[in-house]
PDB file of N, CA, C and O in Angstrom:
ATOM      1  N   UNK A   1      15.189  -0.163   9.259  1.00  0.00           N
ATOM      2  CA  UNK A   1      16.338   0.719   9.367  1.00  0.00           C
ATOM      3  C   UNK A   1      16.134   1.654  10.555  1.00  0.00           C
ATOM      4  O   UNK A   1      15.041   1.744  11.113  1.00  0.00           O
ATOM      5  N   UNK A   2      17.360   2.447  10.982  1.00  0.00           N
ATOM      6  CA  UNK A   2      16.959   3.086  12.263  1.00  0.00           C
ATOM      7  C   UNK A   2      16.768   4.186  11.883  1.00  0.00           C
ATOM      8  O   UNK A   2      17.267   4.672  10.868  1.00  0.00           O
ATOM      9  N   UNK A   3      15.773   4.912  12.893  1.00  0.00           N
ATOM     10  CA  UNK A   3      14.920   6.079  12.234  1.00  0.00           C
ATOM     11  C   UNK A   3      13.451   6.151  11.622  1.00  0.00           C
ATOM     12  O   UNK A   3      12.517   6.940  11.762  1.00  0.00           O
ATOM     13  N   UNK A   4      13.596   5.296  11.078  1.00  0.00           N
ATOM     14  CA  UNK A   4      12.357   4.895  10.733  1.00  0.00           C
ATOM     15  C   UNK A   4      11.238   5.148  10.968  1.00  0.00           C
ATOM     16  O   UNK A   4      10.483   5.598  10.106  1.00  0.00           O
ATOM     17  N   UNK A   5      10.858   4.903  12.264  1.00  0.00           N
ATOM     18  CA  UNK A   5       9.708   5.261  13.179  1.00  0.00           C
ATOM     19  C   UNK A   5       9.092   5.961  13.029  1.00  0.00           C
ATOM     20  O   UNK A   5       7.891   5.755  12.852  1.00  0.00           O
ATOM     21  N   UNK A   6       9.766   7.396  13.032  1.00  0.00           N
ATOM     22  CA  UNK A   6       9.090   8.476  13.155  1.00  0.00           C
ATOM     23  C   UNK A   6       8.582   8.917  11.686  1.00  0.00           C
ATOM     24  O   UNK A   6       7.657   9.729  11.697  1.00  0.00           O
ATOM     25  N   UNK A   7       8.846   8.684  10.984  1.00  0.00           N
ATOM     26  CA  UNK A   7       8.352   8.267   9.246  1.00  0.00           C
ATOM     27  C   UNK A   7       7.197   8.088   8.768  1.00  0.00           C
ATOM     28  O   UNK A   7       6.867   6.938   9.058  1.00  0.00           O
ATOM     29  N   UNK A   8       6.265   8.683   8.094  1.00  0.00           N
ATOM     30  CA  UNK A   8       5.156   8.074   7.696  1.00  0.00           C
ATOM     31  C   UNK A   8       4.998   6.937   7.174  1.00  0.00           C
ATOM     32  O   UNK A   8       6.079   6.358   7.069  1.00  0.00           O
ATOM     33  N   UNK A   9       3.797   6.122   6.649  1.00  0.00           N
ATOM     34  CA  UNK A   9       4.259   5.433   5.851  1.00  0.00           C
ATOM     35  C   UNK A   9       3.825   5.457   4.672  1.00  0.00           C
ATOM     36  O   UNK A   9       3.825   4.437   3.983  1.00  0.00           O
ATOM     37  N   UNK A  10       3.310   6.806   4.162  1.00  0.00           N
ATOM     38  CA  UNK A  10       3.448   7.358   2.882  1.00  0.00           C
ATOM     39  C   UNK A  10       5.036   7.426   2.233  1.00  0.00           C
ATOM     40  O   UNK A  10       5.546   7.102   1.160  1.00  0.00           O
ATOM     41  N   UNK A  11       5.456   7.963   3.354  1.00  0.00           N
ATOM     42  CA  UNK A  11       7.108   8.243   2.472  1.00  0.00           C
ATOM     43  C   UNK A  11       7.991   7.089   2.292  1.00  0.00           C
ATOM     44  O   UNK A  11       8.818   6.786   1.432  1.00  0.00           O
ATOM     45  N   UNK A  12       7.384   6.304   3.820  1.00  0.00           N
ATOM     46  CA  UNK A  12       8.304   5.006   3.363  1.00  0.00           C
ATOM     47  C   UNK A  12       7.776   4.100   1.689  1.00  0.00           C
ATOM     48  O   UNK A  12       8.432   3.441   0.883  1.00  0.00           O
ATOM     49  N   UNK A  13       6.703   4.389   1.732  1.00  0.00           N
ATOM     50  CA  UNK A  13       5.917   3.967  -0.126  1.00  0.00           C
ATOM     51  C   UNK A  13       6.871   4.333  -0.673  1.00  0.00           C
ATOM     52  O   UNK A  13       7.743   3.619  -1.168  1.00  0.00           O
ATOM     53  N   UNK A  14       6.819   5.563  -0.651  1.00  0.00           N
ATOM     54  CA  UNK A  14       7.872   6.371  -1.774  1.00  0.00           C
ATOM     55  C   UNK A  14       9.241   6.187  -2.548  1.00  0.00           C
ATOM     56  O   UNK A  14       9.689   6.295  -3.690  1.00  0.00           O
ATOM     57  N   UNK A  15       9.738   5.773  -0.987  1.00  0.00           N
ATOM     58  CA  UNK A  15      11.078   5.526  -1.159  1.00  0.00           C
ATOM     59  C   UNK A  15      11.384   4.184  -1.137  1.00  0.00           C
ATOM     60  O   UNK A  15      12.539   3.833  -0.895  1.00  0.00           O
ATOM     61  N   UNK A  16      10.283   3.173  -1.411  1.00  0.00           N
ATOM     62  CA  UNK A  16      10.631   1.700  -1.916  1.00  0.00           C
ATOM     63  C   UNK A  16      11.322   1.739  -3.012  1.00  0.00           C
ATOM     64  O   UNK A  16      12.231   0.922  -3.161  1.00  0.00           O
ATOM     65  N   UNK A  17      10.989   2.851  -4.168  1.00  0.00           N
ATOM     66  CA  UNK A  17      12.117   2.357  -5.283  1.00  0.00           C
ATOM     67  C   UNK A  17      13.710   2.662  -5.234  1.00  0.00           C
ATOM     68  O   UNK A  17      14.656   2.488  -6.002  1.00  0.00           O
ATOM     69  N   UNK A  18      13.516   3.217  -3.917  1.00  0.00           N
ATOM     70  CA  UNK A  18      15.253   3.239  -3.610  1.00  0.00           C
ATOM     71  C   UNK A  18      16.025   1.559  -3.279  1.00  0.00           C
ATOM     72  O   UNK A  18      17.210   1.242  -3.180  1.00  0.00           O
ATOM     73  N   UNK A  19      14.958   0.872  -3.193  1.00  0.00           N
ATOM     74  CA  UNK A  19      15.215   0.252  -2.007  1.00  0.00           C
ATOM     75  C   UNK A  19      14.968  -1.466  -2.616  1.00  0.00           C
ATOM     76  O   UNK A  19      15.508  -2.386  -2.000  1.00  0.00           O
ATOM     77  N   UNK A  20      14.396  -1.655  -3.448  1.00  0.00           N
ATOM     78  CA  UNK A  20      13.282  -2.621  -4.224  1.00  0.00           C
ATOM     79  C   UNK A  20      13.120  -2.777  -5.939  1.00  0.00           C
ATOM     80  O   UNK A  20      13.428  -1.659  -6.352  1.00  0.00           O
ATOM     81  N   UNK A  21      12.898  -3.343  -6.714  1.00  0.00           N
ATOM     82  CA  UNK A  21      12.786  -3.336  -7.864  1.00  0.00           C
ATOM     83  C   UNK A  21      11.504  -2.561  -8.179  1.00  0.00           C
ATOM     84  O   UNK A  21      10.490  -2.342  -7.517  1.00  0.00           O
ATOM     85  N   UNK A  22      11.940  -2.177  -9.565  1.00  0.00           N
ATOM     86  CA  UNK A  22      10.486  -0.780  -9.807  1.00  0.00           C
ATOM     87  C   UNK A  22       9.097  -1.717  -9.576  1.00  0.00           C
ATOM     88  O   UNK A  22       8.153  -1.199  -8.979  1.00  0.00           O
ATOM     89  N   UNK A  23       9.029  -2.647  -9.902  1.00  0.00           N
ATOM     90  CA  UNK A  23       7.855  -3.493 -10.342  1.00  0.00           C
ATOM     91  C   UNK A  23       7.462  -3.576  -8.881  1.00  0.00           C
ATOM     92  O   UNK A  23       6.566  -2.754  -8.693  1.00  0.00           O
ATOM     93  N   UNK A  24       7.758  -4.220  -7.786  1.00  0.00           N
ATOM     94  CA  UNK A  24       7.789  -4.375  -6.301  1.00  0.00           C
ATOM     95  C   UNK A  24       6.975  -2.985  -5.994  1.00  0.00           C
ATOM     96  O   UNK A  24       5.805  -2.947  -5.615  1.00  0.00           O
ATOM     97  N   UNK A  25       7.812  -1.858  -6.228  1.00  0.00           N
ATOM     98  CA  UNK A  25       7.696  -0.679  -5.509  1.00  0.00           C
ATOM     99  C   UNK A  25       6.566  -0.244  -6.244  1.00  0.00           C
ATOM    100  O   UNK A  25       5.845   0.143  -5.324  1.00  0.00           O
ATOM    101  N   UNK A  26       5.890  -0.037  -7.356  1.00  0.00           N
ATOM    102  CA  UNK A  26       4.851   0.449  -8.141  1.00  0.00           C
ATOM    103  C   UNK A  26       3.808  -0.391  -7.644  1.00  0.00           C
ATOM    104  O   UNK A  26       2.700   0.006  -7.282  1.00  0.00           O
ATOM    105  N   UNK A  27       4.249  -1.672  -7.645  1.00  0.00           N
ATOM    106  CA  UNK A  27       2.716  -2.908  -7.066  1.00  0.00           C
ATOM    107  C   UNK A  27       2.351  -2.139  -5.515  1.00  0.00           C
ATOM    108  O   UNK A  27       1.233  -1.796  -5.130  1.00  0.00           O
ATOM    109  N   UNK A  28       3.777  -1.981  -4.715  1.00  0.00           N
ATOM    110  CA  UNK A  28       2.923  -1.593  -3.254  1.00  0.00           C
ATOM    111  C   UNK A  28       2.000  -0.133  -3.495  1.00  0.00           C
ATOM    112  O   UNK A  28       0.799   0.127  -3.418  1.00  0.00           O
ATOM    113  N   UNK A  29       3.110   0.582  -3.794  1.00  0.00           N
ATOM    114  CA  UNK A  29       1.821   1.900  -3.801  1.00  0.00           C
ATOM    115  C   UNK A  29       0.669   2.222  -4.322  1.00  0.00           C
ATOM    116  O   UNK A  29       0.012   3.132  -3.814  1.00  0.00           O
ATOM    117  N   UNK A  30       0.242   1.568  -5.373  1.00  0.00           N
ATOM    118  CA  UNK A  30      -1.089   1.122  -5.826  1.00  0.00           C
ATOM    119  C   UNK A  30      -1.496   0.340  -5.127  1.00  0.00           C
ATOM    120  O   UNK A  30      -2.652   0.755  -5.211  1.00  0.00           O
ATOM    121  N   UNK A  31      -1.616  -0.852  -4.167  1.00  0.00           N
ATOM    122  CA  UNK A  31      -2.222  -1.056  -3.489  1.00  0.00           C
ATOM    123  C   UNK A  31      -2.139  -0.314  -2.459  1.00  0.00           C
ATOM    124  O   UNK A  31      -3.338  -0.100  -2.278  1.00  0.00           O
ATOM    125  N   UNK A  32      -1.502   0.351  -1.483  1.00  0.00           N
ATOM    126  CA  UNK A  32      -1.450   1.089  -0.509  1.00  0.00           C
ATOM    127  C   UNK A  32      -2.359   2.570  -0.802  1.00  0.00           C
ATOM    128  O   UNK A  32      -2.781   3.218   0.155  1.00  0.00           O
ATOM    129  N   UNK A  33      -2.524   2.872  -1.786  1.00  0.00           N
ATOM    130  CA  UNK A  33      -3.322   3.904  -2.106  1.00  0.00           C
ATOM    131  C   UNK A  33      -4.549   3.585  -2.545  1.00  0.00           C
ATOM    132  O   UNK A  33      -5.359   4.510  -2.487  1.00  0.00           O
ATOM    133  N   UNK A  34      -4.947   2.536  -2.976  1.00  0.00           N
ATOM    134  CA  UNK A  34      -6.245   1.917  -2.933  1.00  0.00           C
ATOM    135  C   UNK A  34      -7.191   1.779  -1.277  1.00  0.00           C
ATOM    136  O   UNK A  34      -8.190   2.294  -0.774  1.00  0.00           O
ATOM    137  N   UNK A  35      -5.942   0.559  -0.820  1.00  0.00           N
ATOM    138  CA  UNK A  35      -6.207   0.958   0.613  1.00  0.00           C
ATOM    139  C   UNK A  35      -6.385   2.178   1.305  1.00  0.00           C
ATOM    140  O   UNK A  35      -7.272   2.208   2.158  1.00  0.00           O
ATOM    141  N   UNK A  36      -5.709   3.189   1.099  1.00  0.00           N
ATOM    142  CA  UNK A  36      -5.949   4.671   1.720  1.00  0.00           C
ATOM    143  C   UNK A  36      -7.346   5.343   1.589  1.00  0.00           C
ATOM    144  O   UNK A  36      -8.021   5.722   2.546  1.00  0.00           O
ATOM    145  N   UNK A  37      -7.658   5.432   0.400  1.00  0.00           N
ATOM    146  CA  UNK A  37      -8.877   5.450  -0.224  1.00  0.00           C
ATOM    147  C   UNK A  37     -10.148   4.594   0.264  1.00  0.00           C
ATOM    148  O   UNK A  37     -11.322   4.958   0.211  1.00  0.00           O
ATOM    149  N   UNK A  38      -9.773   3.676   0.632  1.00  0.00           N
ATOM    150  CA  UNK A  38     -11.022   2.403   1.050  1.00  0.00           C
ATOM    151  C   UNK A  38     -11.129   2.879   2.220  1.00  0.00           C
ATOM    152  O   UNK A  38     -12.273   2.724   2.647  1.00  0.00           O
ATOM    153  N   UNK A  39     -10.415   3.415   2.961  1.00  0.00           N
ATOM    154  CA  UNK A  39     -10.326   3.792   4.742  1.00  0.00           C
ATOM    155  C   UNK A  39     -11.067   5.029   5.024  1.00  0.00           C
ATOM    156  O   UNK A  39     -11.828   5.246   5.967  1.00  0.00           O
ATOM    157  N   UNK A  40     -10.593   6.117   3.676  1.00  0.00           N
ATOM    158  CA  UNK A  40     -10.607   7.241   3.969  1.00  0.00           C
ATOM    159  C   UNK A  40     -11.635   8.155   3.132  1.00  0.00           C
ATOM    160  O   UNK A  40     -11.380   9.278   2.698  1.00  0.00           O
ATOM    161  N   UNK A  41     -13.226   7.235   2.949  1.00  0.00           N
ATOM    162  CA  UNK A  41     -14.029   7.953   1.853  1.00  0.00           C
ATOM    163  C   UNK A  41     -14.393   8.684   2.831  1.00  0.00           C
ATOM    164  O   UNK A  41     -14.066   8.536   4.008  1.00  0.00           O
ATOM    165  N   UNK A  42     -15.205   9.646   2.298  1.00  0.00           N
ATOM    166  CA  UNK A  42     -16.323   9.968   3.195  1.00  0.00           C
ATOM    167  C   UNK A  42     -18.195   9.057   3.056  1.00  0.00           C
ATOM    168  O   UNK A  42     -18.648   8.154   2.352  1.00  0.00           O
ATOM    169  N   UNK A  43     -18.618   9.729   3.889  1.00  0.00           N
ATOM    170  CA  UNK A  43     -20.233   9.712   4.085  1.00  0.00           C
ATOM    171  C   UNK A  43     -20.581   9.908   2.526  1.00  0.00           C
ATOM    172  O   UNK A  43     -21.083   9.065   1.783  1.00  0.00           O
ATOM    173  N   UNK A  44     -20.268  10.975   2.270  1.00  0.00           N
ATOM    174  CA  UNK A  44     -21.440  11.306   1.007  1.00  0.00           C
ATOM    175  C   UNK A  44     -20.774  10.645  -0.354  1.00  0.00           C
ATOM    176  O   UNK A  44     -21.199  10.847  -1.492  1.00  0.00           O
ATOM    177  N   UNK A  45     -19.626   9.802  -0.002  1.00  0.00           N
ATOM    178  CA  UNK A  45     -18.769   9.025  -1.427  1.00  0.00           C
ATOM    179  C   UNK A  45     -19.420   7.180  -1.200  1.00  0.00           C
ATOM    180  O   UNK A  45     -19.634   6.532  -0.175  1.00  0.00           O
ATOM    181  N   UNK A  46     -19.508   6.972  -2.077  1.00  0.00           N
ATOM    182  CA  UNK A  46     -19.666   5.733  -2.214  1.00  0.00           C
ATOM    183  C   UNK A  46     -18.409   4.668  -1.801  1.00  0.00           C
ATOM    184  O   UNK A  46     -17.401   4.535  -2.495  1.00  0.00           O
ATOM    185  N   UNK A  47     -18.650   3.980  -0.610  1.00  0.00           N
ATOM    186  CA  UNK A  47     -17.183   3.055  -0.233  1.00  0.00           C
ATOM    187  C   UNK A  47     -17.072   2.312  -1.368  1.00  0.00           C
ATOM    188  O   UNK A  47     -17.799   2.076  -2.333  1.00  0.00           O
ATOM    189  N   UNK A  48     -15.550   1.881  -0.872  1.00  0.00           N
ATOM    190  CA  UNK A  48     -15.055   0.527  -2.204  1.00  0.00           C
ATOM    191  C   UNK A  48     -16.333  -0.693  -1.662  1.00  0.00           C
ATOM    192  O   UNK A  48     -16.994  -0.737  -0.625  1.00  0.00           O
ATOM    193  N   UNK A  49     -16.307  -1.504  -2.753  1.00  0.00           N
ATOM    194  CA  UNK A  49     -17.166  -2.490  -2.681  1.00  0.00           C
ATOM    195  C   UNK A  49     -16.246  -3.955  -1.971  1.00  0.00           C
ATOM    196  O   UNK A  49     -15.079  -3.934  -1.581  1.00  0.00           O
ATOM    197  N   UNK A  50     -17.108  -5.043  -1.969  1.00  0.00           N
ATOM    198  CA  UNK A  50     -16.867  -6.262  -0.987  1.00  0.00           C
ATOM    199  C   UNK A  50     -15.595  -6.604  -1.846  1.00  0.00           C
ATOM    200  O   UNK A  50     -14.444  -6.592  -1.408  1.00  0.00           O
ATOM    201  N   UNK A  51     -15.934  -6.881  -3.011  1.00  0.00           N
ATOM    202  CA  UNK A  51     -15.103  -7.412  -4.085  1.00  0.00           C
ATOM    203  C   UNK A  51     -13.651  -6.591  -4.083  1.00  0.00           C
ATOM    204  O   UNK A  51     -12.621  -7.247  -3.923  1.00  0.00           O
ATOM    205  N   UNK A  52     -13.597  -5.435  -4.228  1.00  0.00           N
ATOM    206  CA  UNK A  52     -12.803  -4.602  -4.419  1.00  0.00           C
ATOM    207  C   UNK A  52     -11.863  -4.468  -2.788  1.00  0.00           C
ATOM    208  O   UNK A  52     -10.703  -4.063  -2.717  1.00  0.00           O
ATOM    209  N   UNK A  53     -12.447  -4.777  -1.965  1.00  0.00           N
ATOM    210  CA  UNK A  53     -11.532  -5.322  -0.589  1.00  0.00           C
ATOM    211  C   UNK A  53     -11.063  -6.217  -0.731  1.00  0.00           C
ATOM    212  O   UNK A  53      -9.845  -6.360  -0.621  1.00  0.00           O
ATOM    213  N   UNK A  54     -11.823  -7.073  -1.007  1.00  0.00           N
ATOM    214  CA  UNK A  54     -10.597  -8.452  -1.155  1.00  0.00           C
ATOM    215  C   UNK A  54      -9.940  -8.854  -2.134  1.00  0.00           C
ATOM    216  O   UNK A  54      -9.316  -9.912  -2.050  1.00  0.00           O
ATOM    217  N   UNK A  55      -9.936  -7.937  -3.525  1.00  0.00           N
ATOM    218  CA  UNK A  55      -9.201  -7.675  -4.129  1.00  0.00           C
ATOM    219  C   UNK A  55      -7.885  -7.311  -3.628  1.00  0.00           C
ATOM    220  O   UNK A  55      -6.805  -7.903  -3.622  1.00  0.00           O
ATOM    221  N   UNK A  56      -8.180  -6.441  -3.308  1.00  0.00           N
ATOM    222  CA  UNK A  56      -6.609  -5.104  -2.482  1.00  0.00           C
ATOM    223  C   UNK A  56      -5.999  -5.933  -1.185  1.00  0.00           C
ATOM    224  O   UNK A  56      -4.844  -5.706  -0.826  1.00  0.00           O
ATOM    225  N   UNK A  57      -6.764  -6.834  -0.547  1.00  0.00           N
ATOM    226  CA  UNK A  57      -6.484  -7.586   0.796  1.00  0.00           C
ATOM    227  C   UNK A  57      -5.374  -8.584   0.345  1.00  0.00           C
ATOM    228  O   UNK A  57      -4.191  -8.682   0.673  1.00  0.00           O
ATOM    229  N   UNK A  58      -6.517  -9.619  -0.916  1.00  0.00           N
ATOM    230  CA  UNK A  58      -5.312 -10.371  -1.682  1.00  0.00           C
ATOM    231  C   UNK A  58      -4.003 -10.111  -2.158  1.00  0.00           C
ATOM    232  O   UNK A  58      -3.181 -10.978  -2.451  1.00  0.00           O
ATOM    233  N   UNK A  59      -3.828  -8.806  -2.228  1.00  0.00           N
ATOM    234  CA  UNK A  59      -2.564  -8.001  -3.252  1.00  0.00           C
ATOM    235  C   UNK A  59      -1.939  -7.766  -1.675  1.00  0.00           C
ATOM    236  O   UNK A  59      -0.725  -7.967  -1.729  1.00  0.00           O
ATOM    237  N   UNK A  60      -2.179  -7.565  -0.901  1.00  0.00           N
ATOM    238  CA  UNK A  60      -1.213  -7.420   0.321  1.00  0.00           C
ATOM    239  C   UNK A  60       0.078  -8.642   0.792  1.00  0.00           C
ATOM    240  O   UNK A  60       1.262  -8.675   1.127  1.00  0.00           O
ATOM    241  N   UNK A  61      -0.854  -9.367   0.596  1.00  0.00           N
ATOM    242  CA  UNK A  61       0.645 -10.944   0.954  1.00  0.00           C
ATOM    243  C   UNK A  61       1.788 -10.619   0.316  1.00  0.00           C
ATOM    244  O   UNK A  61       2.819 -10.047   0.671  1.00  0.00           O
ATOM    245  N   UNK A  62       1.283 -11.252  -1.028  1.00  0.00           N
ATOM    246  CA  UNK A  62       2.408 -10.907  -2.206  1.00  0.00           C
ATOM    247  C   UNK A  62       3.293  -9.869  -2.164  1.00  0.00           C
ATOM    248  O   UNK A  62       4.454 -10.047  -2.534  1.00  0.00           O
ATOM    249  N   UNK A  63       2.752  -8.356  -1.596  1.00  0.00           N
ATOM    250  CA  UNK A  63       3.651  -7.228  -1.144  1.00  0.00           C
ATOM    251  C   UNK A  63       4.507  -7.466  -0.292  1.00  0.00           C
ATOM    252  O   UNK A  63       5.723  -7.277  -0.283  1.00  0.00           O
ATOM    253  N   UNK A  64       3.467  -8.110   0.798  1.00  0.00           N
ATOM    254  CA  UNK A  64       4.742  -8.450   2.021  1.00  0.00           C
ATOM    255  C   UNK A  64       5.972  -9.266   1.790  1.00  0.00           C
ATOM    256  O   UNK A  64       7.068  -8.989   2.275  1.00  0.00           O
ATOM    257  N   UNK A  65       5.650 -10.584   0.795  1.00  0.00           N
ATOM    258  CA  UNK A  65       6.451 -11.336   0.808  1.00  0.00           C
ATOM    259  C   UNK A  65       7.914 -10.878   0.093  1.00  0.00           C
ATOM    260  O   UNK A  65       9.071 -11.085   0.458  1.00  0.00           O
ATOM    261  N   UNK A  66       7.402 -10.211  -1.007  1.00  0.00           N
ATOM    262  CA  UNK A  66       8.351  -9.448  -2.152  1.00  0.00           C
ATOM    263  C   UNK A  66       9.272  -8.589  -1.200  1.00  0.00           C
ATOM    264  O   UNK A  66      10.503  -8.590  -1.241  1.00  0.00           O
ATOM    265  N   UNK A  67       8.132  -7.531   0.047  1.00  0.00           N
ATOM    266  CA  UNK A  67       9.422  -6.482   0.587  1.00  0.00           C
ATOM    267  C   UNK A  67      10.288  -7.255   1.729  1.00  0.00           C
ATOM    268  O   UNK A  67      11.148  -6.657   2.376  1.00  0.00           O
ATOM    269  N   UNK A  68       9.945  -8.842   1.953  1.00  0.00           N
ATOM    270  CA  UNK A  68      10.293  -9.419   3.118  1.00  0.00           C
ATOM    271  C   UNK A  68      11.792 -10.100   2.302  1.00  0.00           C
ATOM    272  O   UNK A  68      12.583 -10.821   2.910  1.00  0.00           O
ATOM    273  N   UNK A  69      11.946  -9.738   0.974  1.00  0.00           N
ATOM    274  CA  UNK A  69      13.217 -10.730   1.030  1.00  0.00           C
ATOM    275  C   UNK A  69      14.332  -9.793   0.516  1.00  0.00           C
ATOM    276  O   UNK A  69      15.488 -10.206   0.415  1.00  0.00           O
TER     277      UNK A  69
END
């Protein structure tokens, strides 16, 4: 949509359930906040584990495909 851009893409999360079925929109932001988290530990936190990436990696397609139609 236009405008967009300048948008985080926290808010665009947000406002998937405007936009998407609840189920769609609840699946992305739990993974997107998993992901946030995996990016954004620190030093003295224990990172997500191997498993737990490609957990959240796997759950990405399926997001895309769902917000792609």
């Amino acid at each position: 949509m236009p405008g967009l851009a300048g948008i985080t893409t926290r808010a665009k999360v947000l406002c998937l359930r405007c936009y998407t079925v609840a189920t769609t929109a609840r699946r992305t932001n739990a993974v997107w906040s998993h992901l946030c988290l995996g990016c954004h530990y620190h030093q003295y936190e224990i990172g997500p584990t191997r498993d737990q990436d490609r957990a959240w990696r796997a759950e990405v397609g399926p997001r895309v495909e769902d917000l792609s139609r």
